[in-house]
C-alpha positions in Angstrom: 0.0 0.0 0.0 1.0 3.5 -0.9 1.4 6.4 1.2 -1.0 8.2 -0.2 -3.5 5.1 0.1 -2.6 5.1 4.4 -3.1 9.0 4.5 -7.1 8.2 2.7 -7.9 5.4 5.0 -6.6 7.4 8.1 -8.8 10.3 7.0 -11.8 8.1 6.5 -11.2 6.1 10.0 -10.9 10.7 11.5 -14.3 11.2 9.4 -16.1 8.3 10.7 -15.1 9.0 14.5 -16.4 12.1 14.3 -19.6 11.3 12.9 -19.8 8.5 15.5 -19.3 11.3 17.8 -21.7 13.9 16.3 -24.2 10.5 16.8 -23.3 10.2 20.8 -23.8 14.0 21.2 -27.3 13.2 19.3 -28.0 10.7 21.4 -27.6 12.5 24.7 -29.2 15.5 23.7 -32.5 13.5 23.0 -31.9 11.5 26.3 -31.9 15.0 28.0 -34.8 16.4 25.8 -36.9 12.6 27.2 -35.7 13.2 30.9 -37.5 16.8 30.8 -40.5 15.5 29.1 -40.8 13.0 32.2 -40.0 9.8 29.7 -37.5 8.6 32.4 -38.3 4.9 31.3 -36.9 5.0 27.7 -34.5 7.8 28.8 -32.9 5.1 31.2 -33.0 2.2 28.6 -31.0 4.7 25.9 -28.4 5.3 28.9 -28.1 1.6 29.3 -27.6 1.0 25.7 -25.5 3.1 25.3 -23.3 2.1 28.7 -23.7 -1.2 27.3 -22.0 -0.1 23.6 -19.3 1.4 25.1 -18.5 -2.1 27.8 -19.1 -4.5 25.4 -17.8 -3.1 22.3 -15.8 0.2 22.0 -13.3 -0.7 24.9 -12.9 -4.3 23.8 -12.5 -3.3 20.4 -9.8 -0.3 21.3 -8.2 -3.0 23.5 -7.7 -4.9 20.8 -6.6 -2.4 18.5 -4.0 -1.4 21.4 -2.8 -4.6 22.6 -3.1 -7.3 19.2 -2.7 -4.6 16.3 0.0 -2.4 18.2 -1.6 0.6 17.1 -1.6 3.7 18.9 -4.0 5.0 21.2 -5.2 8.2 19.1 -5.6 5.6 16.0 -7.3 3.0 18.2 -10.1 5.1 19.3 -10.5 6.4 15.9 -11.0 2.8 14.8 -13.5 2.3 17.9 -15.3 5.0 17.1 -15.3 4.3 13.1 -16.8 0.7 14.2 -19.4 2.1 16.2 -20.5 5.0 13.4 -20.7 1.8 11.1 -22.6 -0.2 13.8 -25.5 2.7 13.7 -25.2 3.2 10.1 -26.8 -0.2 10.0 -29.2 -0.2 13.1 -32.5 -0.1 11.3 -34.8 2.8 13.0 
């Protein structure tokens, strides 16, 4: 692989984690919107989701990315974050 074709895949991987964080900010913004409307019950669920995605996929999945690929800790939670944009690219709403 070419320089050139690193450089485009490490801006892709930059894009991706910030639309997967534009998607968290989303997220919590509605959660807060639900707890002042007095929806606690679905506000709760979308904060344990959400607790849940981060335990059981972002850290493993950085961890892995750390400790097995050797990457560095800037490019591993770009990678994370890339997977979890992708993961609610497909979630069917």
């Amino acid at each position: 692989m070419g320089n050139s074709n690193i450089e485009t895949i490490n801006q892709q991987i930059k894009s991706d984690a910030h639309k997967a964080i534009w998607i968290l900010v989303a997220l919590n913004i509605s959660v807060a919107i639900l707890i002042f409307l007095q929806s606690h019950g679905l506000a709760y669920s979308i904060i344990f989701i959400q607790i849940a995605v981060l335990i059981l996929w972002l850290l493993p999945f950085a961890l892995y990315q750390i400790f097995r690929k050797n990457n560095s800790i800037k490019l591993a939670t770009y990678k994370a974050l890339a997977s979890y944009r992708n993961i609610m690219e497909q979630a069917s709403w």
